[in-house]
N, C-alpha and C positions, 0 to 999 in steps of 0.2 A: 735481427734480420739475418738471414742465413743468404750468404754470398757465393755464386759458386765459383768453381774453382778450375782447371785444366786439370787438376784430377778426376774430379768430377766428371768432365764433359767426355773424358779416355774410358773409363767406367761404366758410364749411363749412358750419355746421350749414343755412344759407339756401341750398341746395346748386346751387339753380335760378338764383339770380342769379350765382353763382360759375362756371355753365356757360355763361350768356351773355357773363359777362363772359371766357372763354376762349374762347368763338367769335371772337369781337370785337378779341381781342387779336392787336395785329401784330408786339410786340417780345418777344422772346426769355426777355428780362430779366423782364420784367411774366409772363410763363407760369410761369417756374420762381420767382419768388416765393410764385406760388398752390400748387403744386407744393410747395416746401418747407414750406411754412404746414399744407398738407394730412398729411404725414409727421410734422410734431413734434405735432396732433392725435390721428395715429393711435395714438403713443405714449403723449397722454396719457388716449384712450380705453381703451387695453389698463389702463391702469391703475387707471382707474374702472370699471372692466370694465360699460364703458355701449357694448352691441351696436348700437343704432341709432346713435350717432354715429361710431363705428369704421366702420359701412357707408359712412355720409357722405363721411366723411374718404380711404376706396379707393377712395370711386366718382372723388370730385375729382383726386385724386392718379393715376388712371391718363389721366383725362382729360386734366389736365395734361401727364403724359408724350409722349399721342397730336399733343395740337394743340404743344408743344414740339419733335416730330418730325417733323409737318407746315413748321414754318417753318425746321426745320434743312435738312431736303429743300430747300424754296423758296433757302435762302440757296446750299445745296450748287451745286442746277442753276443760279444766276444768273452765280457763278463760272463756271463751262464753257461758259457759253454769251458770259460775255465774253472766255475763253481761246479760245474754237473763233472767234469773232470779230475776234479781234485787236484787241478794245476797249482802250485805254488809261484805263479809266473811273478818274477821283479816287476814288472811293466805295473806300473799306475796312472789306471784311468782316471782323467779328469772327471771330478763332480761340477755340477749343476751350474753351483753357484762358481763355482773358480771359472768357469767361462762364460760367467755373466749372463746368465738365460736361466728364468726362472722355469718352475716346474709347468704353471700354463704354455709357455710359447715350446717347450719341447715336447708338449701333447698334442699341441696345434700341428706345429713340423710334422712331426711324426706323422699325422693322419694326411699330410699336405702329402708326405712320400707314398705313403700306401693310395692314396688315391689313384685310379687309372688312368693312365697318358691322356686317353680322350676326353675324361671328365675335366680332366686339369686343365686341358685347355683352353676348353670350355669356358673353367673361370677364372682364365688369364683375363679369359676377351671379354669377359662379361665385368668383370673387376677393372678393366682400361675404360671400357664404355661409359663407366657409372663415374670414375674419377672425373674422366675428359669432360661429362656431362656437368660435374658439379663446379669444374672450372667455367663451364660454361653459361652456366647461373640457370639451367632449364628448371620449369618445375620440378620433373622426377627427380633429377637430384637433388633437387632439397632433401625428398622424403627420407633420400639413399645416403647422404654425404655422408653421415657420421661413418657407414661402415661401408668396405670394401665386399663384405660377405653380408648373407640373409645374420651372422652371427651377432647377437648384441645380448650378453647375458646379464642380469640384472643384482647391482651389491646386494650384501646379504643383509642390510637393514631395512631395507623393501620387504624381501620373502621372509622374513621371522617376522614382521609384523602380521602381514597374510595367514601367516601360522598361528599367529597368537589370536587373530579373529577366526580363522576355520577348526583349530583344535587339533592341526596337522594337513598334511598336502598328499593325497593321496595317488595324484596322477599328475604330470604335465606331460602334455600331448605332444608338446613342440620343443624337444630340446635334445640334448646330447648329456654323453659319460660327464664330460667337462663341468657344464652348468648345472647337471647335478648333484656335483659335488657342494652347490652352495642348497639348492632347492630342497635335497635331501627324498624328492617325493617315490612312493613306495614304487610306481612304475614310471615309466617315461617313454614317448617312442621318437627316436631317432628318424634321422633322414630318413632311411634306410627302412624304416618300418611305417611313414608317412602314416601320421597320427590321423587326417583326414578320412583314412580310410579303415579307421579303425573305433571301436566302442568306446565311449566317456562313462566316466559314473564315478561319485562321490566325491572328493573335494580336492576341486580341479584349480590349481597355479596355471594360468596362461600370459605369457607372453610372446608374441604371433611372431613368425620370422617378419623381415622385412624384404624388400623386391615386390610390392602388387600384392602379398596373399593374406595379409591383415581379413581380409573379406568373407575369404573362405572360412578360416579359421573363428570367425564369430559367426557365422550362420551355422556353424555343426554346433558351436558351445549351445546359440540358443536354438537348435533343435532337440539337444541333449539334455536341456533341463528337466529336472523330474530325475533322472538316471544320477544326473549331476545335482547333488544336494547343496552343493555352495561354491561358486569360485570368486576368484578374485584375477581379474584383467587389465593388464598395461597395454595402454597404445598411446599411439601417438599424439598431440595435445590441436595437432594442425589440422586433421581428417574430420573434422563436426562437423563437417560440411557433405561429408559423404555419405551414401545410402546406408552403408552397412553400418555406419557409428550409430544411427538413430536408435535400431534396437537396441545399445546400451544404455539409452535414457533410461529403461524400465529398470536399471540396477539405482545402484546409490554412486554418486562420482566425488572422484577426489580430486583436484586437478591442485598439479604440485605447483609449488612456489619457486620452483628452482630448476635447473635440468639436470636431469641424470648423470653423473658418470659411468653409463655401462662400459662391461671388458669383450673381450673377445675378437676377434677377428683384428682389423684394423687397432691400431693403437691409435690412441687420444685422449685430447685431455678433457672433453665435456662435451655433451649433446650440445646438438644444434636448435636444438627447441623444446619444450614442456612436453610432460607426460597426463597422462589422466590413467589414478587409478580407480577400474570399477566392480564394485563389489553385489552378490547375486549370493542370495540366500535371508534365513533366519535372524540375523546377530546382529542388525545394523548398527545396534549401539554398540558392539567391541570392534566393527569398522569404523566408526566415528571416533572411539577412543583412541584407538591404536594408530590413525591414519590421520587426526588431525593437524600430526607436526608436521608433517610431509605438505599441505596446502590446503585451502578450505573448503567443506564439503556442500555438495549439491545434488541435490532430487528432481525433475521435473515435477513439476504444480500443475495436476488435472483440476482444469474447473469444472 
């Protein structure tokens, strides 16, 4: 159990002076301290299921990540401009791993700084709401708790099996640079290019952001079929109960044994509930094969 501390409460809970002092901050080391301080907080909010300080604690901790991502940028562009230079400069920049930040959370930063002021705030407030919501036990947070963002990208022994049933992944609709560096699939469209509003075809990897739009995102897949020769679909193991799951019945389903550990966005250490994978095409028997260690397979039975 994580105890807090009068450090703590000078840091987090004083949340104004914890942003000044991340404005202010030039070292790398000094951010991601405030930064870790703010995530072992958050934990031990959830556990006193005390919603004003869980908000505190996201608000610091995303903040952290931004201005973290700000001076990974600054340190990135200083190298290339001493390489494009031909500077011999003594100065050595810290790598990755010497400040403890893998290559994911400096891609994530990164994109967390380049976002624009008003976007950002946007999902300050919207990242407090879904926390506070989930201390507060409502339904929606259920759906939401695992992740602070729509982000939950899926390990890669999930999508190499999907690949080993489709023969390769030629589009997901719904993802980013990052996730597809496991998915691999030939195109991909970003936020930013809202797959929604854009053509499917051929052998489509979806796994739907999360916030509400699970819905959307399977009504284009099965409108897209025919275009779309095969896919293979993760959702959520909780939503059978909803309109939009039903048309999945007409695939073949897998509903896992286990919960996911997806990455991305919020750090954690396991889903909060089962997944169901379902697969749409020709092959049933290399979904069968390939998906049966994952949990056990199901068809609906027309009489």
């Amino acid at each position: 159990m994580i105890t807090p501390t009068p450090e703590y409460s000078t840091s987090l809970v004083k949340y104004d002076a914890a942003r000044t002092a991340l404005a202010e901050a030039s070292r790398i080391d000094d951010v991601k301290d405030i930064r870790d301080k703010a995530v072992a907080m958050q934990a031990y909010a959830r556990q006193a299921k005390d919603g004003e300080l869980i908000g505190y604690a996201t608000e610091i901790r995303m903040r952290a990540e931004r201005r973290a991502g700000e001076l990974l940028a600054e340190m990135k562009e200083k190298g290339e401009r001493e390489r494009a230079g031909g500077s011999h400069s003594n100065t050595v920049l810290p790598r990755l791993p010497d400040l403890d930040i893998s290559k994911m959370q400096s891609s994530r930063w990164q994109k967390l700084a380049a976002t624009p002021d008003v976007e950002f705030e946007a999902k300050v407030e919207t990242a407090k709401k879904k926390m506070v919501a989930a201390v507060d036990g409502t339904t929606a947070a259920q759906m939401v708790q695992q992740t602070i963002t729509n982000e939950h990208y899926t390990p890669s022994k999930y999508v190499e099996a999907a690949r080993l049933v489709m023969g390769g992944i030629d589009l997901d609709p719904a993802s980013c640079a990052e996730a597809n560096e496991t998915v691999k699939a030939k195109r991909f469209f970003s936020d930013n290019e809202d797959g929604l509003q854009q053509s499917w075809s051929g052998r489509v990897w979806l796994n739907p952001p999360y916030g509400g739009n699970s819905a959307n995102f399977i009504e284009k897949l099965s409108s897209s079929l025919g275009d779309v020769t095969q896919a293979v679909v993760l959702v959520n193991s909780n939503c059978t109960d909803t309109k939009w799951f039903q048309t999945l019945w007409d695939g073949l389903l897998c509903f896992t044994d286990h919960r996911i550990n997806f990455y991305g966005g919020e750090e954690r250490s396991g889903s909060t509930h089962g997944s169901v994978f379902v697969y749409f095409g020709n092959h049933p028997e290399k979904f069968i094969k390939h998906f049966k260690q994952f949990g056990p397979i199901v068809r609906r039975v027309e009489e």
